[in-house]
C-alpha positions, 0 to 999 in steps of 0.5 A: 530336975529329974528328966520326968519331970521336964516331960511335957503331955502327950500331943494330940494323937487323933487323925489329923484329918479329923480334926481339919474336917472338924474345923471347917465346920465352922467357917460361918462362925463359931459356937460360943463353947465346943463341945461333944453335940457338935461332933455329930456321929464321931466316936466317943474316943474321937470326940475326945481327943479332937477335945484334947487336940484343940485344947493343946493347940490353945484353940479352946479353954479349959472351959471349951470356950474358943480362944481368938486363935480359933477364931483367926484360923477358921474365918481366914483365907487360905493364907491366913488359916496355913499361918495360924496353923503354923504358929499354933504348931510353933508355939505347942510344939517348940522342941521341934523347930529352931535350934532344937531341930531343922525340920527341913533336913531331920531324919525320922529317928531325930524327929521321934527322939524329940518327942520321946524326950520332950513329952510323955507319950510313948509306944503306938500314940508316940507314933499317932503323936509324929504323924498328927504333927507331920500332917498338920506341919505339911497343911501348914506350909512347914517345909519337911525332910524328904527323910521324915517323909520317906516310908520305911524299907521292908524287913529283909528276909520275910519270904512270901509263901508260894504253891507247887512249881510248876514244870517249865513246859506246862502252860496255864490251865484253858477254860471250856472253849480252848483258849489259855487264860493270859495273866497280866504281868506286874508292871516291873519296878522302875530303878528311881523307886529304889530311893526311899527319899524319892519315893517320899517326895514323890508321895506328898504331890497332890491328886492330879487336877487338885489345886496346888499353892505356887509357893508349895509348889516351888518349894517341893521343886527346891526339895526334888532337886536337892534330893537330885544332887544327892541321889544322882553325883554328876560325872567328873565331880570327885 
């Protein structure tokens, strides 16, 4: 078979967080058809691919009637809804878990292999495709790759523009009154920031005084400190 053919459609590409807010409308109950009146001032390209999204992840029919799975998810508890989201995301995306790929320890390049092999999204939406699904795997309690995670490095070699040297000597300018204005100088960067898998973790904590699941929480404290024994050899180990 031509590897065209075996290309699968474009996952859901909308912001993930659209669509989480999008569902919690509904925890009171479910309408008995989805449709554009229920998505308030959204645009009409979002409202599309919410469309798109739910009916990708078997939430809704080809009629937009929600499916059981739907409703599992939006009248469950917090433990209910991470599992319904979690077999949603297995059974609509199978190139990306089991022996097609460790989500736990894939890098970023092994991740966008798949989907470039396995669908037929390309370019901008391929990108909006991995970061719906990273989104929704961490909300689902998928463990994640601290090199999925960690945000690219900066081109080397772009320079930023900057004005007239000034002399050594000269000082900064004093408004009326005589007193020079003092500038506060950027906080210097610390040498662990140098870590790209470190910075990547240290991103998915949550907003301090948010509530934090024990199991997610123990399960970021495994990841740090395997991130730990690679970034930081022991001494007398060979």
């Amino acid at each position: 078979m031509d590897a065209k053919e075996k290309k699968g459609p474009a996952p859901p590409y909308v912001a993930y967080r659209t669509l989480a807010n999008f569902l919690d409308k509904f925890k009171q109950g479910l309408p008995g058809r989805i449709d554009r009146g229920l998505m308030g001032t959204m645009s009409g390209a979002a409202q599309s691919q919410v469309t798109t999204a739910l009916r990708y992840l078997g939430m809704i029919s080809e009629n937009n009637v929600p499916t059981q799975l739907m409703k599992n998810y939006v009248s469950g508890e917090e433990d209910e809804r991470r599992a319904a989201l979690r077999k949603m995301l297995e059974d609509s995306y199978p190139f990306a878990f089991g022996a097609q790929l460790d989500l736990g320890s894939a890098t970023a390049s092994q991740l966008k292999e798949a989907f470039d092999t396995h669908t037929s999204a390309t370019g901008e939406t391929l990108g909006r495709c991995i970061a719906f699904f990273k989104d929704a795997a961490k909300d689902a309690g998928i463990s994640i790759s601290p090199f999925i995670l960690a945000k690219k490095a900066r081109t080397p070699g772009v320079k930023r523009k900057t004005g007239p040297k000034r002399d050594e000597g000269s000082r900064p300018a004093a408004p009326q009154g005589g007193t020079p204005v003092h500038h506060t100088a950027a906080a210097p960067q610390m040498p662990a920031q140098s870590s790209l898998l470190l910075s990547g973790l240290f991103q998915r904590l949550p907003r301090p005084g948010a509530v934090w699941a024990k199991a997610e929480r123990e399960q970021w404290v495994q990841t740090l400190q395997n991130v730990l024994v690679m970034e930081y050899p022991e001494s007398g180990t060979s």
